[in-house]
N, CA, C and O atoms as a Tripos MOL2 file, in Angstrom:
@<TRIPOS>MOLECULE
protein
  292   291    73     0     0
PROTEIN
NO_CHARGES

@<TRIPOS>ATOM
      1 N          13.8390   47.9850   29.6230 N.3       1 UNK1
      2 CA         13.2630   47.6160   28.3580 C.3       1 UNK1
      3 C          11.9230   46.9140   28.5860 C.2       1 UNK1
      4 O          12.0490   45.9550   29.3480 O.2       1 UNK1
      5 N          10.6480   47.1180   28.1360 N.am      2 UNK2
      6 CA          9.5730   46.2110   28.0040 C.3       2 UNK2
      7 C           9.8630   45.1930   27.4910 C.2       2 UNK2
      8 O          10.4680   45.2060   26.4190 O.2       2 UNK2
      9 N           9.6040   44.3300   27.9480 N.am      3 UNK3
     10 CA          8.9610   42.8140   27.2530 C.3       3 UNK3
     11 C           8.2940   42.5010   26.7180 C.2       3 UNK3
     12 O           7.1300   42.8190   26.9640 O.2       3 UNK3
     13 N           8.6890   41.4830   25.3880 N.am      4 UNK4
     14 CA          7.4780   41.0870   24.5290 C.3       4 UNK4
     15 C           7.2570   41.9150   22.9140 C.2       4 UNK4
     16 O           6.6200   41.7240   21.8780 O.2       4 UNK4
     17 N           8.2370   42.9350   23.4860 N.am      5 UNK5
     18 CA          8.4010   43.8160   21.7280 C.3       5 UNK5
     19 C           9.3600   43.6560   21.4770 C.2       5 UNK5
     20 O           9.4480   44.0650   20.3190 O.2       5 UNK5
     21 N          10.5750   43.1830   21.8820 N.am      6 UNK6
     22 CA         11.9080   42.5340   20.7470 C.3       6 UNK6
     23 C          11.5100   41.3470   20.4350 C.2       6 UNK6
     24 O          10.6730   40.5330   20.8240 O.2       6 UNK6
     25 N          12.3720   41.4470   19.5750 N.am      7 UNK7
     26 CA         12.1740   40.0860   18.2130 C.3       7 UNK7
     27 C          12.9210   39.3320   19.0700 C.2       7 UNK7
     28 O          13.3040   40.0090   20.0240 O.2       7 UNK7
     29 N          13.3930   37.8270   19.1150 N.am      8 UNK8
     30 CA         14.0800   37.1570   19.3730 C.3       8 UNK8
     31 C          14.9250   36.6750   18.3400 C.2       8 UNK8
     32 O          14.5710   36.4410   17.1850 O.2       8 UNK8
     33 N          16.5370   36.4830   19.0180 N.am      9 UNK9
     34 CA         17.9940   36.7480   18.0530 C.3       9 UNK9
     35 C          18.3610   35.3260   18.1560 C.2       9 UNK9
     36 O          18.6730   34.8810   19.2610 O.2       9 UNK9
     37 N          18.3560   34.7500   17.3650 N.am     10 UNK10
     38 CA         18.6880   33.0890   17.0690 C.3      10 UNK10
     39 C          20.2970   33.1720   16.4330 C.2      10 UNK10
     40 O          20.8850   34.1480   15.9680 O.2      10 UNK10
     41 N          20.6980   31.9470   16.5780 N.am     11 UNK11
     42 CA         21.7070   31.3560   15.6240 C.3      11 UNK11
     43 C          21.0800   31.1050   14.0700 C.2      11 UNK11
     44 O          20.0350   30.5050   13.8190 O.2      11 UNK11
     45 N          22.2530   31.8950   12.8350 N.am     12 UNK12
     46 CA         21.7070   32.1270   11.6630 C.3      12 UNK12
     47 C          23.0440   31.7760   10.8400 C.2      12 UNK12
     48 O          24.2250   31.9620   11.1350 O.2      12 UNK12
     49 N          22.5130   31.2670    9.8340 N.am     13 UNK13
     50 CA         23.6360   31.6460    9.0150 C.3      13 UNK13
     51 C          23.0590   32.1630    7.4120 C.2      13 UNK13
     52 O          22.0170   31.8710    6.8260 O.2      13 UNK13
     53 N          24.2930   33.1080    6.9740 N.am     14 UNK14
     54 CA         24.1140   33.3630    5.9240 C.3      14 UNK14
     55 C          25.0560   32.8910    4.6540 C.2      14 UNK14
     56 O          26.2710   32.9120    4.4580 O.2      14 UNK14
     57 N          24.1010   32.5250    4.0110 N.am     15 UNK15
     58 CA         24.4760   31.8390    2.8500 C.3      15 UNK15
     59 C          24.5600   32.5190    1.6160 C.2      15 UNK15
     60 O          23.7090   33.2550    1.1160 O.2      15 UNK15
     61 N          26.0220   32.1020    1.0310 N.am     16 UNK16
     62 CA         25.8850   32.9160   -0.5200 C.3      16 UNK16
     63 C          25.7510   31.9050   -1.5480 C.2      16 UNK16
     64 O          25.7980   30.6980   -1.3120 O.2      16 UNK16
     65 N          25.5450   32.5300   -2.9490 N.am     17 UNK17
     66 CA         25.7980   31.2880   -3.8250 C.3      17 UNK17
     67 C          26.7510   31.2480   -4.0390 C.2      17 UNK17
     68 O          26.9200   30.0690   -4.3480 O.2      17 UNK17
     69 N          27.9300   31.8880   -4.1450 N.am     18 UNK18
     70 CA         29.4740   31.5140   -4.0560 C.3      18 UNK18
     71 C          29.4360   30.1260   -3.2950 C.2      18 UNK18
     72 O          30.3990   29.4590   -3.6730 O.2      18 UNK18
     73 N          28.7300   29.5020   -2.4310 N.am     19 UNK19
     74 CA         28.7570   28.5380   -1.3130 C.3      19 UNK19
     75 C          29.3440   29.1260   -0.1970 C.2      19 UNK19
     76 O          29.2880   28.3270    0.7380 O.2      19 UNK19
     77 N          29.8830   30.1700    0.1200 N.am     20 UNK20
     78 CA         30.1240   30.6840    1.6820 C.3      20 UNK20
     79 C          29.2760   30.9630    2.6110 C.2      20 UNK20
     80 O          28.2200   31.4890    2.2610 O.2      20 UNK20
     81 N          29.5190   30.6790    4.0840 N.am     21 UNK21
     82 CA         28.8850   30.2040    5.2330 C.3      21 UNK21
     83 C          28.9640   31.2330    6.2810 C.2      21 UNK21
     84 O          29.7070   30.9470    7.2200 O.2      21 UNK21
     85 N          28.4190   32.2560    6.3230 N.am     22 UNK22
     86 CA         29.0390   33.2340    7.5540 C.3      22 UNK22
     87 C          27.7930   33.0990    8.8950 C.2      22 UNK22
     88 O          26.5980   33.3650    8.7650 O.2      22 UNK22
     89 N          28.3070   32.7350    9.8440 N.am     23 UNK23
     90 CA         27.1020   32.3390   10.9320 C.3      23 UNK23
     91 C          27.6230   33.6060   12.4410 C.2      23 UNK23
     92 O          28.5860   33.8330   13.1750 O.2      23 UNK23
     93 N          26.0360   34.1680   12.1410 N.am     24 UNK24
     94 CA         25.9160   35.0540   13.3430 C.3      24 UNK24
     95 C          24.6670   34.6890   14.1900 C.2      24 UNK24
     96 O          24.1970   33.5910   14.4910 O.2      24 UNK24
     97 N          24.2760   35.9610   14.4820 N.am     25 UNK25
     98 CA         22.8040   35.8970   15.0980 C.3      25 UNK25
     99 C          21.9300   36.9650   14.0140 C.2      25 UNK25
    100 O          22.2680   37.9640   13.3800 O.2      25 UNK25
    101 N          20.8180   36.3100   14.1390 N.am     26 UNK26
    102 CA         19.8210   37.1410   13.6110 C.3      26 UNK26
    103 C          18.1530   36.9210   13.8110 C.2      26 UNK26
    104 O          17.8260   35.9380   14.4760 O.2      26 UNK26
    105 N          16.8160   38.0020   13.1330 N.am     27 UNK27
    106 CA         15.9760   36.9950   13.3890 C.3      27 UNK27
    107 C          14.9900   36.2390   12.9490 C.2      27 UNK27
    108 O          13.7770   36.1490   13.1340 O.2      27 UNK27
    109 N          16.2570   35.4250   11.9760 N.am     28 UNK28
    110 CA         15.6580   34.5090   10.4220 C.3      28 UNK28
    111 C          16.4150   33.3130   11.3310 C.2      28 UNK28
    112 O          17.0610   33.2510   12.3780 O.2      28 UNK28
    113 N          16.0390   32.6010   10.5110 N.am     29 UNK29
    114 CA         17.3770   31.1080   10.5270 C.3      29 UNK29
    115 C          18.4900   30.8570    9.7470 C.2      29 UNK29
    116 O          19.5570   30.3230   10.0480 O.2      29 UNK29
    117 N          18.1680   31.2270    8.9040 N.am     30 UNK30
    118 CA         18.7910   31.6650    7.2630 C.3      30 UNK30
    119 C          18.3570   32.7680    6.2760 C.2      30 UNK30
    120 O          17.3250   33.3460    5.9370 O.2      30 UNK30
    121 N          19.8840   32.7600    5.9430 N.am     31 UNK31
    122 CA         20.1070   34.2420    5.2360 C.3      31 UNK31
    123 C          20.0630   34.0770    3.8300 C.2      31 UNK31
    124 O          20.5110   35.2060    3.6270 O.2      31 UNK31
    125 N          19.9650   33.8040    3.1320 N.am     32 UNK32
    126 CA         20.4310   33.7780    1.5540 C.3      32 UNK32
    127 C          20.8620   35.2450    0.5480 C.2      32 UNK32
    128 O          19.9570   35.8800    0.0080 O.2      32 UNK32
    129 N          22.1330   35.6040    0.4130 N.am     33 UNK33
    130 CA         22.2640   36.7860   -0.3920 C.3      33 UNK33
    131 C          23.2080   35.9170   -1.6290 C.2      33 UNK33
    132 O          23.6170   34.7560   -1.6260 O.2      33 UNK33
    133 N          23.3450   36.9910   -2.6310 N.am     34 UNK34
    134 CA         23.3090   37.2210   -3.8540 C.3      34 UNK34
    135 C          25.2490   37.1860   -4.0210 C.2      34 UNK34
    136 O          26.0310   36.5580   -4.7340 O.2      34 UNK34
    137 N          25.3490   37.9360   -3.2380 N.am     35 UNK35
    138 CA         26.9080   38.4140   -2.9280 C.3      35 UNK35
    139 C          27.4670   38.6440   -1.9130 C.2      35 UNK35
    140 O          26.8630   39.3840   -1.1370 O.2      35 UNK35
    141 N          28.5280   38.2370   -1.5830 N.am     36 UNK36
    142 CA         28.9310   38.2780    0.0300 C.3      36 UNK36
    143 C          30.6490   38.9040   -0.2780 C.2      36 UNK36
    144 O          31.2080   39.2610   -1.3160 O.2      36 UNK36
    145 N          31.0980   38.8250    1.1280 N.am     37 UNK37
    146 CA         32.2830   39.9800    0.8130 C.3      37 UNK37
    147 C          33.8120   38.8920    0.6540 C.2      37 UNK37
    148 O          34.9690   39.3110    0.6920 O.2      37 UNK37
    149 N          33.4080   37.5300    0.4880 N.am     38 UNK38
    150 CA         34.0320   36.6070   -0.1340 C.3      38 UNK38
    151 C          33.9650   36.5500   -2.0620 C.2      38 UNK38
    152 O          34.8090   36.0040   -2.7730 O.2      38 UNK38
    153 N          33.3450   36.9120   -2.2990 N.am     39 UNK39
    154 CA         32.7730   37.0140   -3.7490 C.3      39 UNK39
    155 C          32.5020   38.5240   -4.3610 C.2      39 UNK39
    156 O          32.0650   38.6540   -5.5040 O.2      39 UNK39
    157 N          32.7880   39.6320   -3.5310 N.am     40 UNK40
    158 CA         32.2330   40.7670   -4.0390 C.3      40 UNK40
    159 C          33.4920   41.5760   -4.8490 C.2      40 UNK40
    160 O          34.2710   41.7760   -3.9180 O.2      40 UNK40
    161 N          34.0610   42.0950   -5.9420 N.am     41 UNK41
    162 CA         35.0320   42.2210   -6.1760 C.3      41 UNK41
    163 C          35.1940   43.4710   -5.6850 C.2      41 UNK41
    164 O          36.0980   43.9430   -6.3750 O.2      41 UNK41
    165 N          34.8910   44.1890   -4.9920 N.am     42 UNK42
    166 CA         35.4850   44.9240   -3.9180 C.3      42 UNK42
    167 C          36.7480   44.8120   -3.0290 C.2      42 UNK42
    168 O          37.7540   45.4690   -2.7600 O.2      42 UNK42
    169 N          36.2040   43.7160   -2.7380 N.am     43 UNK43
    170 CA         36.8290   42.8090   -1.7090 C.3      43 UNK43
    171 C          37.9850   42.0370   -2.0060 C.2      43 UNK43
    172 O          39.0960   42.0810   -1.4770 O.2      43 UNK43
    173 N          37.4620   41.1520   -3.1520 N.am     44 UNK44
    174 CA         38.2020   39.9870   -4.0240 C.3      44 UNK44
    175 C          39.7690   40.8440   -4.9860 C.2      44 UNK44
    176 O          40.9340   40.5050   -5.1950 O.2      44 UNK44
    177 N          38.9460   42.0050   -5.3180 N.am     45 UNK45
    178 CA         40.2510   42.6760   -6.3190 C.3      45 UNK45
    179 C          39.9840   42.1460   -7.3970 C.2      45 UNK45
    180 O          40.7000   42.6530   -8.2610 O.2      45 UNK45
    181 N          39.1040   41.1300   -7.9440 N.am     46 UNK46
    182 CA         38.3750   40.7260   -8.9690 C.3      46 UNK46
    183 C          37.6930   41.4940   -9.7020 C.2      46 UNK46
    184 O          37.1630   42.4270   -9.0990 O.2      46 UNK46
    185 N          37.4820   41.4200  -11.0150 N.am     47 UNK47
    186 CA         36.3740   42.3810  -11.6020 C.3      47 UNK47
    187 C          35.1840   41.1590  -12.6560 C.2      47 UNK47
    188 O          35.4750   40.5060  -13.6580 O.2      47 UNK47
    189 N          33.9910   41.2400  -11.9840 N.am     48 UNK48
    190 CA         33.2420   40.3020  -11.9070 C.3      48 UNK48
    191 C          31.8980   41.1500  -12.4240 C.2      48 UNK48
    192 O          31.3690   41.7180  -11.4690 O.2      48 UNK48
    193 N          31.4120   41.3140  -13.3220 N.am     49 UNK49
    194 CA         30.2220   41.8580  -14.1890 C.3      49 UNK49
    195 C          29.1740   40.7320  -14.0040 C.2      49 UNK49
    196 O          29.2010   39.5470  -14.3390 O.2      49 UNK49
    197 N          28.3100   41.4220  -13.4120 N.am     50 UNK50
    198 CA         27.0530   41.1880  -12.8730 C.3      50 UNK50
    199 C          25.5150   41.6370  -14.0890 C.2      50 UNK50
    200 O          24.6840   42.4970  -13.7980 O.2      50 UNK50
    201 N          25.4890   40.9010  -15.2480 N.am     51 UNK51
    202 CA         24.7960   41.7350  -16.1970 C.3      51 UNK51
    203 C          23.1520   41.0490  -15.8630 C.2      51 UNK51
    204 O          22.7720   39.9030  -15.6230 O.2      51 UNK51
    205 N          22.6430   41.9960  -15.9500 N.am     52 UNK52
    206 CA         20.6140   41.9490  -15.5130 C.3      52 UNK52
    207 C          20.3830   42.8040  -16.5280 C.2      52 UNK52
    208 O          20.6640   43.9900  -16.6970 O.2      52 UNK52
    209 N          19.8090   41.9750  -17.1900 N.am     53 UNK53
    210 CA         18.7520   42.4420  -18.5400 C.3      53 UNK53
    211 C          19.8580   42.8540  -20.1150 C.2      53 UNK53
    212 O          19.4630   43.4780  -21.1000 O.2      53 UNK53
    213 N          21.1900   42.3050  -19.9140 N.am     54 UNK54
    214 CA         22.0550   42.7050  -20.9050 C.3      54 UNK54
    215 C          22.5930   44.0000  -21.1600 C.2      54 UNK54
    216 O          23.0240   44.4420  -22.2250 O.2      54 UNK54
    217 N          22.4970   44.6680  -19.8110 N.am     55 UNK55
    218 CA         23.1060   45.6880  -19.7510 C.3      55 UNK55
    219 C          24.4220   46.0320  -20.2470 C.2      55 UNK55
    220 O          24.5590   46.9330  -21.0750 O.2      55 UNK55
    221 N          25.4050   45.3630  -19.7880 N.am     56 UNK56
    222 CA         26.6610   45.5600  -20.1930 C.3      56 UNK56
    223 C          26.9370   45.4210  -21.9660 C.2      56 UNK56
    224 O          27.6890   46.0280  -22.7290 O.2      56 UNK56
    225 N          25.9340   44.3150  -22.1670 N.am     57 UNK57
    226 CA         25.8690   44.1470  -23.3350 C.3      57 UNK57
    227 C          25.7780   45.6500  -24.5400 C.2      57 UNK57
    228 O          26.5170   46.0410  -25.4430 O.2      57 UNK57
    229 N          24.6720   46.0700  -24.0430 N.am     58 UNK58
    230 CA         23.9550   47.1260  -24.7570 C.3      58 UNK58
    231 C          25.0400   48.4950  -24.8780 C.2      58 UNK58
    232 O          25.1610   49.2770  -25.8210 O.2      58 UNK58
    233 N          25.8050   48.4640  -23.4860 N.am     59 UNK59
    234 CA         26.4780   49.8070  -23.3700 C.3      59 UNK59
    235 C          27.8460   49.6910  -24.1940 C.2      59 UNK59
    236 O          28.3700   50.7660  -24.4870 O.2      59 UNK59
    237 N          28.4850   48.5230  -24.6010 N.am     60 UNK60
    238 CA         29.4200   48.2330  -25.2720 C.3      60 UNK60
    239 C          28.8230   48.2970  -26.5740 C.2      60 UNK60
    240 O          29.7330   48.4470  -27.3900 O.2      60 UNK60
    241 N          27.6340   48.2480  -27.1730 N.am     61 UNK61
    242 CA         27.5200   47.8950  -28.4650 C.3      61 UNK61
    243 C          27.0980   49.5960  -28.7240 C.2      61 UNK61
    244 O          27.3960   50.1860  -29.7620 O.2      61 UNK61
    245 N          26.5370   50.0780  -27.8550 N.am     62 UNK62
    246 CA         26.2320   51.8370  -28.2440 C.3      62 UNK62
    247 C          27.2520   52.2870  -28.0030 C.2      62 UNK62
    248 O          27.2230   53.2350  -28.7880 O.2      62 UNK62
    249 N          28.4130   52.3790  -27.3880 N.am     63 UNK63
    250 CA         29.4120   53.3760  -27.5210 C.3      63 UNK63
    251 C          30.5080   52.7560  -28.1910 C.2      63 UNK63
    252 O          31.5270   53.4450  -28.1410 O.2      63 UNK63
    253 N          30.6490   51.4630  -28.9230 N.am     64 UNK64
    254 CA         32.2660   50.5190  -29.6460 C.3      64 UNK64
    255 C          32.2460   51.9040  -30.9020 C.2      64 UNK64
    256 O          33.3520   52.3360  -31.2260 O.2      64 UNK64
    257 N          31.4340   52.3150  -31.3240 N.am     65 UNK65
    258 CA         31.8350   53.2070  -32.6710 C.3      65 UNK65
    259 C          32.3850   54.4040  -31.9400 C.2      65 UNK65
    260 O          33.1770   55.1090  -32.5650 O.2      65 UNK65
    261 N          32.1500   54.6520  -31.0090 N.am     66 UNK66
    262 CA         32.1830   56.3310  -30.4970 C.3      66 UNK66
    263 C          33.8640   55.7430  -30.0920 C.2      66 UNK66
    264 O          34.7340   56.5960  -30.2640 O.2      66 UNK66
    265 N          34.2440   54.6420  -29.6820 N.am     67 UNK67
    266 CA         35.5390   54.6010  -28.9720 C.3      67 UNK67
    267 C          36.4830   54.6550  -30.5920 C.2      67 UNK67
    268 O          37.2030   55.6300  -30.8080 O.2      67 UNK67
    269 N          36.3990   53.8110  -31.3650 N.am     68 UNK68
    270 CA         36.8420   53.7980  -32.6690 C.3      68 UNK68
    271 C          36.8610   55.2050  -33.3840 C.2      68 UNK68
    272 O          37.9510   55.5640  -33.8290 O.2      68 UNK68
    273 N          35.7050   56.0960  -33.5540 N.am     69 UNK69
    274 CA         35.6010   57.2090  -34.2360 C.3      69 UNK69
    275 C          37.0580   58.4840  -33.5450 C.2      69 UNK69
    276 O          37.8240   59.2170  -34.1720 O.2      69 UNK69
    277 N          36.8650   58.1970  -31.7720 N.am     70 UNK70
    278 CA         37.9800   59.2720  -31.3040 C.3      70 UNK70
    279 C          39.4020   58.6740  -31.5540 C.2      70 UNK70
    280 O          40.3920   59.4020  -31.6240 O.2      70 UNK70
    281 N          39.4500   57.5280  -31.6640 N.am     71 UNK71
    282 CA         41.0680   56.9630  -31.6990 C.3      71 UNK71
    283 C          41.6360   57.1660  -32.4430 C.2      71 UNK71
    284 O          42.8560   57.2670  -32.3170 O.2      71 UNK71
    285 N          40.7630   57.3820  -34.0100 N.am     72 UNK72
    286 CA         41.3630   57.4630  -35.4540 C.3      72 UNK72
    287 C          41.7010   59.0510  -35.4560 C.2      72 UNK72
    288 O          42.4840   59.2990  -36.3720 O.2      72 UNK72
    289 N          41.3350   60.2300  -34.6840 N.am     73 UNK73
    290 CA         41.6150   61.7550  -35.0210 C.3      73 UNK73
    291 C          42.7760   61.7870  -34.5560 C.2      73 UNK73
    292 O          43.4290   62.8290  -34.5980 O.2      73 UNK73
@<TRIPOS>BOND
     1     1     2 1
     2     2     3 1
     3     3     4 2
     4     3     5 am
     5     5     6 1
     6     6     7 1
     7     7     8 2
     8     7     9 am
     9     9    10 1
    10    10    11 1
    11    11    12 2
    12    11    13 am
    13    13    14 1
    14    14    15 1
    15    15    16 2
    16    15    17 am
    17    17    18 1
    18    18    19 1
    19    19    20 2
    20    19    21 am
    21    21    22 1
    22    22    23 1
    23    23    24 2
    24    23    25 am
    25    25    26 1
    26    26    27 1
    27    27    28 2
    28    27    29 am
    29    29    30 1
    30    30    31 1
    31    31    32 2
    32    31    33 am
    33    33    34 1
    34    34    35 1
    35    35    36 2
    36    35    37 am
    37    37    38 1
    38    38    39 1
    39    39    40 2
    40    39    41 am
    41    41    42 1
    42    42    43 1
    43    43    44 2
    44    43    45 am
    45    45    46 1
    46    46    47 1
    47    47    48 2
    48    47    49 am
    49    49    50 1
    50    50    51 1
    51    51    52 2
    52    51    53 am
    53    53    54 1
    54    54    55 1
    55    55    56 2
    56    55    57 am
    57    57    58 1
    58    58    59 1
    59    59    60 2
    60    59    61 am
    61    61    62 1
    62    62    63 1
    63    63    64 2
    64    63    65 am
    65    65    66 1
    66    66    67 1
    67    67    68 2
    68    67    69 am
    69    69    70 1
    70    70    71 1
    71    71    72 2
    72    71    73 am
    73    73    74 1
    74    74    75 1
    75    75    76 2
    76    75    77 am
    77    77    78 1
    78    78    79 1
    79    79    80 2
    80    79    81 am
    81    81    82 1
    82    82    83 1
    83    83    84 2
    84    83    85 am
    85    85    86 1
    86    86    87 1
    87    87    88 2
    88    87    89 am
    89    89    90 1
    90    90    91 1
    91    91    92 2
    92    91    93 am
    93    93    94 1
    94    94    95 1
    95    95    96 2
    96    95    97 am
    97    97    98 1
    98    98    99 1
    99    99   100 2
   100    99   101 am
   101   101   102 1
   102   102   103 1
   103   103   104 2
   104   103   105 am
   105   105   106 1
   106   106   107 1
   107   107   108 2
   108   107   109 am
   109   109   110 1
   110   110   111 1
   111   111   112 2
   112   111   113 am
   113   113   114 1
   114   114   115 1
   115   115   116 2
   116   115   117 am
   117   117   118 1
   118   118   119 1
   119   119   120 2
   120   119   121 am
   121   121   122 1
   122   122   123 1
   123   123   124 2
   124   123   125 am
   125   125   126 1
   126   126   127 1
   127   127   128 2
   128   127   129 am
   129   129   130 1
   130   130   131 1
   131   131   132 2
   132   131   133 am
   133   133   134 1
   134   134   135 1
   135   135   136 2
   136   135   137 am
   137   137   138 1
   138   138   139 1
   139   139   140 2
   140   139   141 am
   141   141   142 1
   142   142   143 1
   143   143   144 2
   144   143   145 am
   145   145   146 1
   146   146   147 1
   147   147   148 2
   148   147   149 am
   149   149   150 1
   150   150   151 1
   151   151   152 2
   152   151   153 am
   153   153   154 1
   154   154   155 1
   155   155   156 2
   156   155   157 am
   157   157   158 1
   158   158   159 1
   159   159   160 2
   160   159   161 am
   161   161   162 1
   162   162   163 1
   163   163   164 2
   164   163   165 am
   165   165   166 1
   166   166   167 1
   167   167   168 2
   168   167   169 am
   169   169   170 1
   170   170   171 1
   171   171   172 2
   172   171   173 am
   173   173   174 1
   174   174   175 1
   175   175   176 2
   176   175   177 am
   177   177   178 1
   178   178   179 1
   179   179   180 2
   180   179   181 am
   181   181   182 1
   182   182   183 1
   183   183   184 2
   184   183   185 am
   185   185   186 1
   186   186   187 1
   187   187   188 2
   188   187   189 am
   189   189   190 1
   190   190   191 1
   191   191   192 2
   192   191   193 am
   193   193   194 1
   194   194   195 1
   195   195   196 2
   196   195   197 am
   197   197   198 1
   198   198   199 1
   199   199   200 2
   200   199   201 am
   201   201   202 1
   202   202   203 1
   203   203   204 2
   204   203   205 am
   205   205   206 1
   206   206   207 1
   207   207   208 2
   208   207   209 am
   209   209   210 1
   210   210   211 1
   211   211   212 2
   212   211   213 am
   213   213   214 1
   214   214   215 1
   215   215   216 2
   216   215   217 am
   217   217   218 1
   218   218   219 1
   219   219   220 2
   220   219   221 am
   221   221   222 1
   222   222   223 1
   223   223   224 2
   224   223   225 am
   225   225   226 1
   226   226   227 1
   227   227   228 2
   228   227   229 am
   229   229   230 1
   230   230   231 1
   231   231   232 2
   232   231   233 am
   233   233   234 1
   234   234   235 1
   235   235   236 2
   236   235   237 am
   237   237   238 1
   238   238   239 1
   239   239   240 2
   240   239   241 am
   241   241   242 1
   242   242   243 1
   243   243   244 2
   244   243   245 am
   245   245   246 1
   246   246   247 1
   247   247   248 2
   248   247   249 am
   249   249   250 1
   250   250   251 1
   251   251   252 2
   252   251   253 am
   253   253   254 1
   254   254   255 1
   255   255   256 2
   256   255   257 am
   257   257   258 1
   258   258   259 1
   259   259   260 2
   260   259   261 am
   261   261   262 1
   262   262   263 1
   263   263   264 2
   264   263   265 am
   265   265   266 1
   266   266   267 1
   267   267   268 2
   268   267   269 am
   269   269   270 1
   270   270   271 1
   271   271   272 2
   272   271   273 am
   273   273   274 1
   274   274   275 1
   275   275   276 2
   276   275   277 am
   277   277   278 1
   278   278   279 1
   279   279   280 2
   280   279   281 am
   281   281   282 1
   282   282   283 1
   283   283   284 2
   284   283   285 am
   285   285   286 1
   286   286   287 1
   287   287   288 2
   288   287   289 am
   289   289   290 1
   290   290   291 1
   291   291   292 2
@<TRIPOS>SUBSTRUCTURE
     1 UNK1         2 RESIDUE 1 A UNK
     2 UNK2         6 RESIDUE 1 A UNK
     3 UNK3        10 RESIDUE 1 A UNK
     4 UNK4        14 RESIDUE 1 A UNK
     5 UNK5        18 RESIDUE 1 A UNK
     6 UNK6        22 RESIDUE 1 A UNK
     7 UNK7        26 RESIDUE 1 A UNK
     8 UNK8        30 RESIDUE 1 A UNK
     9 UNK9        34 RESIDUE 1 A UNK
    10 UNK10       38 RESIDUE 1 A UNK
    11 UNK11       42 RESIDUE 1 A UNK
    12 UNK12       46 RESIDUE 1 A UNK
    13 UNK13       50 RESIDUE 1 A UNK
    14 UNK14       54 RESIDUE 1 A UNK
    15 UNK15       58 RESIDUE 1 A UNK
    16 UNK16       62 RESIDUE 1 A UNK
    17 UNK17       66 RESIDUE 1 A UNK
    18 UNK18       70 RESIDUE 1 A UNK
    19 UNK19       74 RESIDUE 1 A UNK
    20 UNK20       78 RESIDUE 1 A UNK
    21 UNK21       82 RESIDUE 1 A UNK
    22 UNK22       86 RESIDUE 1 A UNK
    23 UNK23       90 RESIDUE 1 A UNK
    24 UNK24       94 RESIDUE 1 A UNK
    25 UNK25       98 RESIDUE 1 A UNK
    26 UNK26      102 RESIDUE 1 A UNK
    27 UNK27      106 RESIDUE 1 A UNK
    28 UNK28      110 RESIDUE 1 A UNK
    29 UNK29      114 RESIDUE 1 A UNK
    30 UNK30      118 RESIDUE 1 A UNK
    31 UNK31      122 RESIDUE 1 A UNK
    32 UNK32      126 RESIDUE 1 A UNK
    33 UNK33      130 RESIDUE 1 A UNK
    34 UNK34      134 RESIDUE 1 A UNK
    35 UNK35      138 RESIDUE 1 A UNK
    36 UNK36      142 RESIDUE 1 A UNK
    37 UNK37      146 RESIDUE 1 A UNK
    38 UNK38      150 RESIDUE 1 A UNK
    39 UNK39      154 RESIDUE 1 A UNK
    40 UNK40      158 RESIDUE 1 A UNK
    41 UNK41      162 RESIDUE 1 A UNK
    42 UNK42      166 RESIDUE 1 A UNK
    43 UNK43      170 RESIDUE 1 A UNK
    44 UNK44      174 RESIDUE 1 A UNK
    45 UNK45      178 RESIDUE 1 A UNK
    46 UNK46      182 RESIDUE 1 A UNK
    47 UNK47      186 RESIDUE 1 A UNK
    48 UNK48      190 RESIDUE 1 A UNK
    49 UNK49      194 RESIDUE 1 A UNK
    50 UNK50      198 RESIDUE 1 A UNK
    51 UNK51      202 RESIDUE 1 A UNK
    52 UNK52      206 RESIDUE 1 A UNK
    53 UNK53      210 RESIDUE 1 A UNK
    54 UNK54      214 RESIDUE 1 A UNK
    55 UNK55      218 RESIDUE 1 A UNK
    56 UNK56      222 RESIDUE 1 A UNK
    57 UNK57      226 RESIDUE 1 A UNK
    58 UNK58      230 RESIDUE 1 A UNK
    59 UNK59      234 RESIDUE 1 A UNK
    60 UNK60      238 RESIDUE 1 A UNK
    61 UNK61      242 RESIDUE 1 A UNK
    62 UNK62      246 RESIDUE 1 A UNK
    63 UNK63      250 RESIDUE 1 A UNK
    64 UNK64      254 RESIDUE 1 A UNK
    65 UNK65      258 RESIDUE 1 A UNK
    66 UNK66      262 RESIDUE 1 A UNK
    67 UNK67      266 RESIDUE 1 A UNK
    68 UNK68      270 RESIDUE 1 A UNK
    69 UNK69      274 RESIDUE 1 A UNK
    70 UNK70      278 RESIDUE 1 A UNK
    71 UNK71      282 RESIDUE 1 A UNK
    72 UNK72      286 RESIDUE 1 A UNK
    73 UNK73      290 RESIDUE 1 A UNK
């Protein structure tokens, strides 16, 4: 291997906002993510809606008539 073109691999940890702590190597110092596989309901078996920009919002309010209109035939 040449020298001088790898990065150097430190002690890291990554941090969620759940507050979980998972410490590897990497070549940051710290990690900060969003979701980790303590919190991801994948994982959890949880079902945990993640809404950005009111998405979920919007898709419940455009299709609540369409669910009502098929139930009544």
């Amino acid at each position: 291997m040449k020298k001088g073109i790898h990065p150097n691999y430190v002690p890291a940890k990554i941090m969620c906002n759940c507050g979980s702590v998972i410490e590897t190597r990497a070549t940051k110092d710290v990690i900060r993510v969003e979701i980790c596989s303590s919190c991801h309901p994948f994982f959890t078996g949880k079902q945990k809606f993640i809404d950005s920009a009111g998405r979920i919002d919007r898709f419940q309010k455009k299709y609540a008539n369409l669910k009502t209109a098929t139930t009544k035939k």
